[in-house]
C-alpha positions in Angstrom: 39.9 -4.8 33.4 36.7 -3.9 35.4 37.0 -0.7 33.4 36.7 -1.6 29.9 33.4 -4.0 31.0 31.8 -1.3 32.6 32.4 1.0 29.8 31.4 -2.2 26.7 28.4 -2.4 29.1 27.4 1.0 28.9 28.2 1.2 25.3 26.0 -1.5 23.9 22.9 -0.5 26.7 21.8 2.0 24.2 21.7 -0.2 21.1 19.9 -2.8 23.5 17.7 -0.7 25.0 16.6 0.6 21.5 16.0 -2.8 20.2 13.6 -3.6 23.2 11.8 -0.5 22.7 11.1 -1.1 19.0 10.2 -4.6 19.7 7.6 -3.8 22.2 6.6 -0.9 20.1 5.5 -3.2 17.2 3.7 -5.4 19.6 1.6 -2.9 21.0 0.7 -1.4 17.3 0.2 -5.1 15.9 -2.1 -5.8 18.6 -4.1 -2.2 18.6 -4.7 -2.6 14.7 -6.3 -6.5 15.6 -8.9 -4.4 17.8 -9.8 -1.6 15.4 -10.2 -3.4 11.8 -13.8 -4.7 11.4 -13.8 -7.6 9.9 -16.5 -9.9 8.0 -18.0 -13.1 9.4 -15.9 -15.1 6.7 -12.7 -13.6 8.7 -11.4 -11.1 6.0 -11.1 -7.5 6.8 -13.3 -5.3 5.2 -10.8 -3.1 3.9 -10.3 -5.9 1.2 -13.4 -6.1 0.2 -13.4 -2.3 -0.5 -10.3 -2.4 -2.5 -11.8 -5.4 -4.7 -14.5 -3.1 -5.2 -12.7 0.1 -6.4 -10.6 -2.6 -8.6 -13.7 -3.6 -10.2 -15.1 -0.1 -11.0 -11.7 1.1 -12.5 -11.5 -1.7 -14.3 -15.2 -1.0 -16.2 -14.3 2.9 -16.5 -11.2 1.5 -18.1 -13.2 -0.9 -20.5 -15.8 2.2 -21.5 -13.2 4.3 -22.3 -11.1 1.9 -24.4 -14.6 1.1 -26.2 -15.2 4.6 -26.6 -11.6 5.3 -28.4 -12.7 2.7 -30.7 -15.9 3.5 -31.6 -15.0 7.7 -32.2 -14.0 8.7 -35.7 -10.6 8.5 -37.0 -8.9 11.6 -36.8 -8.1 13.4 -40.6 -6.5 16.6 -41.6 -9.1 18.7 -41.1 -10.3 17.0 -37.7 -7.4 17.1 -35.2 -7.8 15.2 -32.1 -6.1 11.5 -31.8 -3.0 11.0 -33.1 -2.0 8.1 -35.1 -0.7 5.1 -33.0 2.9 5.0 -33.0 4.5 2.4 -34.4 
């Protein structure tokens, strides 16, 4: 009997021990990313106000180039270039 506890013992140390080690892991890496990421007096990181930012210029590129597809010239026969929309 004292067998088969020693041996479930050492069989579920490893799955254990991994756990733990992921566990504190993620701790550690939570709390070094709180130390490194500058962050704004209003309390949001600055990596969001970035990404707002290159939202906002894609979205004018976008807007320029849907206003300059509608302003060029139809494409004829003799003028290749944009296709008809498909329909």
């Amino acid at each position: 009997m004292s067998q088969n506890v020693a041996l479930i013992l050492l069989l579920l140390a490893c799955p254990v021990g991994m756990c733990l080690a992921m566990w504190f892991m993620s701790r550690s890496e939570s709390r070094n990313l709180r130390r490194i990421q500058p962050r704004h007096p209003t309390g949001e990181p600055a990596a969001a106000d970035a990404a707002s930012a290159e939202v906002t210029r894609l979205q004018a590129e976008i807007d320029q180039l849907k206003a300059a597809e509608r302003d060029a010239p139809p494409a004829g026969p003799d003028r290749p270039g944009r296709r008809p929309p498909e329909g």
